[in-house]
One Martini backbone bead per residue (centre of mass of N, CA, C, O) as a GRO file, in nm:
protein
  189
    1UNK     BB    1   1.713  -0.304   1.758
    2UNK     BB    2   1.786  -0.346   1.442
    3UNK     BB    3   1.482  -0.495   1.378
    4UNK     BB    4   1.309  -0.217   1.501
    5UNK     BB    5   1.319  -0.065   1.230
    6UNK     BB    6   1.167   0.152   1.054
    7UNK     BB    7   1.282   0.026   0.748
    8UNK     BB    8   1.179  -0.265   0.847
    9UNK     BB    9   0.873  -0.234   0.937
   10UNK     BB   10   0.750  -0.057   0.752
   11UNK     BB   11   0.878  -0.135   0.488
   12UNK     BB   12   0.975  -0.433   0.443
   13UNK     BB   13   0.762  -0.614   0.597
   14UNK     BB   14   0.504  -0.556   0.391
   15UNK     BB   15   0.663  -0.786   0.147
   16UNK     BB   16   0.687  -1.059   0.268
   17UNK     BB   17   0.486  -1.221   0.121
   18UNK     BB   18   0.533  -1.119  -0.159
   19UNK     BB   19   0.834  -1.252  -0.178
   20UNK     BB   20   0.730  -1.544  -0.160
   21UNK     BB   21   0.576  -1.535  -0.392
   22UNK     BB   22   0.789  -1.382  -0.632
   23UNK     BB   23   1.090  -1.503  -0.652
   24UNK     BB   24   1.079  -1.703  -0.865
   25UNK     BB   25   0.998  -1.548  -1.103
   26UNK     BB   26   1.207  -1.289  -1.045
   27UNK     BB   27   1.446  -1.512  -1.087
   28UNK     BB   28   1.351  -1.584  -1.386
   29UNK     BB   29   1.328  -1.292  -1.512
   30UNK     BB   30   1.630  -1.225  -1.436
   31UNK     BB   31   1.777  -1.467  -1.622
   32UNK     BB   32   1.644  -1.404  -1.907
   33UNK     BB   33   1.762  -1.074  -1.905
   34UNK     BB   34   2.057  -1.166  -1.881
   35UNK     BB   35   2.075  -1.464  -2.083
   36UNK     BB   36   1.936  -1.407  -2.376
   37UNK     BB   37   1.666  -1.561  -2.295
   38UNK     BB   38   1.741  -1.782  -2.110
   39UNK     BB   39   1.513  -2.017  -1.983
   40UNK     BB   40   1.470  -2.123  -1.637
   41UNK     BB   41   1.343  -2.439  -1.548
   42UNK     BB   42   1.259  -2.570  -1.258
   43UNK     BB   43   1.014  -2.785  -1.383
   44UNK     BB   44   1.245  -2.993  -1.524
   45UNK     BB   45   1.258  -3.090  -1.230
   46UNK     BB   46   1.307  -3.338  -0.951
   47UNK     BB   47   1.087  -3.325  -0.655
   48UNK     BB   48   1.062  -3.376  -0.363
   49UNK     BB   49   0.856  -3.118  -0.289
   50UNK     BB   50   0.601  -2.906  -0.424
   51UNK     BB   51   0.690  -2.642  -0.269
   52UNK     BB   52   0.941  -2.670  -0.376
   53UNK     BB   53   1.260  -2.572  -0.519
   54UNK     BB   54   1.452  -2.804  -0.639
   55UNK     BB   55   1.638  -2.543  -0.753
   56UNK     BB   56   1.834  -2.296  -0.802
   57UNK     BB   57   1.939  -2.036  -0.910
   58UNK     BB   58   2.165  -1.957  -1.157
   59UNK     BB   59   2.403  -1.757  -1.019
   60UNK     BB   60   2.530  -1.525  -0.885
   61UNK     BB   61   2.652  -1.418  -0.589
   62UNK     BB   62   2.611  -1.087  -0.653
   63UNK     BB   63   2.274  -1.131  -0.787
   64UNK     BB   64   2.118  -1.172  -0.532
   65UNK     BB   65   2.068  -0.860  -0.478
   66UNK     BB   66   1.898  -0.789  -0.705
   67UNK     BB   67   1.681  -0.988  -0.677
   68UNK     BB   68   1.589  -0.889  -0.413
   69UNK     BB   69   1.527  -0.602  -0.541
   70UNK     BB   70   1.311  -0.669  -0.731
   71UNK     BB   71   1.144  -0.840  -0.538
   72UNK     BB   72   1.070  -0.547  -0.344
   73UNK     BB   73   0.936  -0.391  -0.612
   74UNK     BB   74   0.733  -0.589  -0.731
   75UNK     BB   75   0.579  -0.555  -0.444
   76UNK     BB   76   0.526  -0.247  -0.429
   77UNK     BB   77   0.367  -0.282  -0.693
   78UNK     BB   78   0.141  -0.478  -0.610
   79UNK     BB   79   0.046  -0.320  -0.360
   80UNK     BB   80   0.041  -0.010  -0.519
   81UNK     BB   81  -0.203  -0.155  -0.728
   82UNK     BB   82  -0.307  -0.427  -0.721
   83UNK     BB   83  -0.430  -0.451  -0.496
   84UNK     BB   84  -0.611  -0.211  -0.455
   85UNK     BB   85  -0.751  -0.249  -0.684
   86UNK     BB   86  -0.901  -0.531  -0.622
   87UNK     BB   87  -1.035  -0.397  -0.346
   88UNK     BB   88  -1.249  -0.250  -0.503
   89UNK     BB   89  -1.360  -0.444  -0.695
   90UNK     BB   90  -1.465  -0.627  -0.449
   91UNK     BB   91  -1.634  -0.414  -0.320
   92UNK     BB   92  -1.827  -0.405  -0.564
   93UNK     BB   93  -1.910  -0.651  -0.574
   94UNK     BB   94  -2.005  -0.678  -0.275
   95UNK     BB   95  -2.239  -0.469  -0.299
   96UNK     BB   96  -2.392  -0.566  -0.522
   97UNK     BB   97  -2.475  -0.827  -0.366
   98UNK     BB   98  -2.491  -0.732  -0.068
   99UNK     BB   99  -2.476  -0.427   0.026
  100UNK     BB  100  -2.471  -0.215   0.262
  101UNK     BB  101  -2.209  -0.263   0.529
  102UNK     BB  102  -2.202  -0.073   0.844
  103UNK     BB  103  -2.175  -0.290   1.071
  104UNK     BB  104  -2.074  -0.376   1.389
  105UNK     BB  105  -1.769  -0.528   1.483
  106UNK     BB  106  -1.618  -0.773   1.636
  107UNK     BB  107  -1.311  -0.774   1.763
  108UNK     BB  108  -1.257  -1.024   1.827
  109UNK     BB  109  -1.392  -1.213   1.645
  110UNK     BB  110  -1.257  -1.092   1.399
  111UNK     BB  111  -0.978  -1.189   1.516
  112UNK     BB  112  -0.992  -1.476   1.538
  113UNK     BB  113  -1.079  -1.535   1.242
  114UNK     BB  114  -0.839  -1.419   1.105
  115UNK     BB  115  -0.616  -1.624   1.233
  116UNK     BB  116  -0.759  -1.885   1.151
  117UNK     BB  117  -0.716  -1.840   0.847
  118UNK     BB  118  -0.402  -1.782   0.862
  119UNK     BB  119  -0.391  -2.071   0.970
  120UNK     BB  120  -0.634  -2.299   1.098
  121UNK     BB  121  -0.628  -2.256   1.412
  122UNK     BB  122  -0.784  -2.167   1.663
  123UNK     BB  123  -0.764  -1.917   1.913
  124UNK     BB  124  -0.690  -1.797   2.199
  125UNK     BB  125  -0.686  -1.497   2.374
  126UNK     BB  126  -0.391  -1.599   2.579
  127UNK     BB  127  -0.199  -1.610   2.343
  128UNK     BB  128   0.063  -1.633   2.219
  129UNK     BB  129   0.177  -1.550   1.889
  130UNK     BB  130   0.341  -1.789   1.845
  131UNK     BB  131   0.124  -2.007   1.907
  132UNK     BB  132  -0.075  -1.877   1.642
  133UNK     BB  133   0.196  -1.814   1.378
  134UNK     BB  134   0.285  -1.512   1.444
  135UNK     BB  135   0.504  -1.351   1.286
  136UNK     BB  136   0.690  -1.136   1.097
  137UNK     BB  137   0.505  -1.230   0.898
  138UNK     BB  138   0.213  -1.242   1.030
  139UNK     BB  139   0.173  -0.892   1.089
  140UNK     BB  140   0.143  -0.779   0.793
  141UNK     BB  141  -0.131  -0.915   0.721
  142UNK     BB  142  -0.327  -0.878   0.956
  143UNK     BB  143  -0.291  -0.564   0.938
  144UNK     BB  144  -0.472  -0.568   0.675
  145UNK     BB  145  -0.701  -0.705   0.768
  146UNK     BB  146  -0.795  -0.521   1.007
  147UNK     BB  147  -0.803  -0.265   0.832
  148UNK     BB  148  -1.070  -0.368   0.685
  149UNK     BB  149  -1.267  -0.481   0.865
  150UNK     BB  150  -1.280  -0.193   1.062
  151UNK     BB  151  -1.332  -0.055   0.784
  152UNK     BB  152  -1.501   0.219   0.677
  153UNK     BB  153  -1.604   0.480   0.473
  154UNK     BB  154  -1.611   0.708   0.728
  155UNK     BB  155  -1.428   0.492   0.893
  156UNK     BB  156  -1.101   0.464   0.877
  157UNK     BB  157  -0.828   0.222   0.932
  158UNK     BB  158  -0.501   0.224   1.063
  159UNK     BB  159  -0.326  -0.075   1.078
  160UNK     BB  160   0.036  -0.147   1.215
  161UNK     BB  161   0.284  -0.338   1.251
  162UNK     BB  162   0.398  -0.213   1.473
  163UNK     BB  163   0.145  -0.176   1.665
  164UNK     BB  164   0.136  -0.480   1.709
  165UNK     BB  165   0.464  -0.517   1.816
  166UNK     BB  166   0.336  -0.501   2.106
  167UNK     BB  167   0.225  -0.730   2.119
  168UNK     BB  168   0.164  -1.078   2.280
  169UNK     BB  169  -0.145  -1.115   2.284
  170UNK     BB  170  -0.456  -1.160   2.164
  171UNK     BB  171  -0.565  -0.943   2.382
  172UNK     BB  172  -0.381  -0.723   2.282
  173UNK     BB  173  -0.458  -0.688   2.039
  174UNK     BB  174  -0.709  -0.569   2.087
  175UNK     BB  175  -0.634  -0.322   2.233
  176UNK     BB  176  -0.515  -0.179   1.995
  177UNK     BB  177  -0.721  -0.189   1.830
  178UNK     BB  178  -0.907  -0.021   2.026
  179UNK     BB  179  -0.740   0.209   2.047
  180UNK     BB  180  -0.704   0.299   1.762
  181UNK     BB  181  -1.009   0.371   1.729
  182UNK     BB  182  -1.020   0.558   1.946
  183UNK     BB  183  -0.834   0.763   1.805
  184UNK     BB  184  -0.975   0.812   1.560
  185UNK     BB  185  -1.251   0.893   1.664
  186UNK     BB  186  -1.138   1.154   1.850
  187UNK     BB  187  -0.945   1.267   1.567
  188UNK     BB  188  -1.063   1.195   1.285
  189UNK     BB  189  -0.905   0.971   1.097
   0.00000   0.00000   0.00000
């Protein structure tokens, strides 16, 4: 119960990916800024698997939490200046070169669609969320690709991970998301 406080799921968790992009660098650049400019490079190891850090950063261990708050206001920056900036650049290039499209998405489609990019392989309708490779890193990235797939200019979609975090398998998903837009539909909202 105590994982599923509204400022874990709701403020926390939308940063869980951008967290994960961004602790090496906000990592470095707070050694950098601690250390009188000295550079911390973590690339002058030798790494054992080429997506890990060789090496941790090296701080003090009451410094770690610096870091990670640094990490998590970093990413709520990213969040709230530079996605929304490059999804408009991004829909604007998309208008320019293929013109306005506010066709029908079907949503099961739209969803295992969605599932299938974020994992590597096809989802069945049956699926629990965890058979997916969804667990709670990945229901907060799922729920901005669906606000973005099912929204027109006409009629926003705000699916939140809240919202998605009741479902346990890919069909529970669709009624979800057929739940929120119908009630979209039905308030304007």
């Amino acid at each position: 119960s105590i994982l599923r406080t509204s400022f874990l799921v709701d403020i926390i968790a939308p940063h869980s990916y951008n967290c994960f992009l961004f602790h090496q660098v906000v990592g470095q650049w707070y050694y950098a800024a601690t250390r009188e400019g000295h550079w911390w490079n973590w690339w002058r190891y030798r790494k054992a698997m080429y997506w890990f850090s060789p090496q941790p950063c090296p701080v003090e261990w009451y410094e770690y939490f610096y870091v990670v708050g640094l990490t998590v206001a970093f990413s709520a920056l990213m969040n709230n200046t530079a996605q929304p900036f490059m999804s408009v650049l991004l829909e604007f290039f998309n208008v320019l070169i293929f013109g306005e499209n506010e066709l029908e998405v079907d949503m099961e489609e739209a969803l295992l669609e969605a599932i299938e990019d974020m994992t590597g392989f096809a989802p069945e309708m049956d699926w629990g969320l965890d058979q997916c490779g969804l667990s709670s890193v990945g229901l907060p990235l799922l729920a901005a690709r669906l606000s973005k797939a099912f929204s027109t200019k006409t009629a926003p979609l705000n699916i939140t991970t809240a919202s998605l975090s009741h479902a346990r398998t890919v069909q529970d998903l669709v009624g979800v998301v057929e739940e929120i837009r119908q009630k979209s539909d039905e308030e304007g909202i």
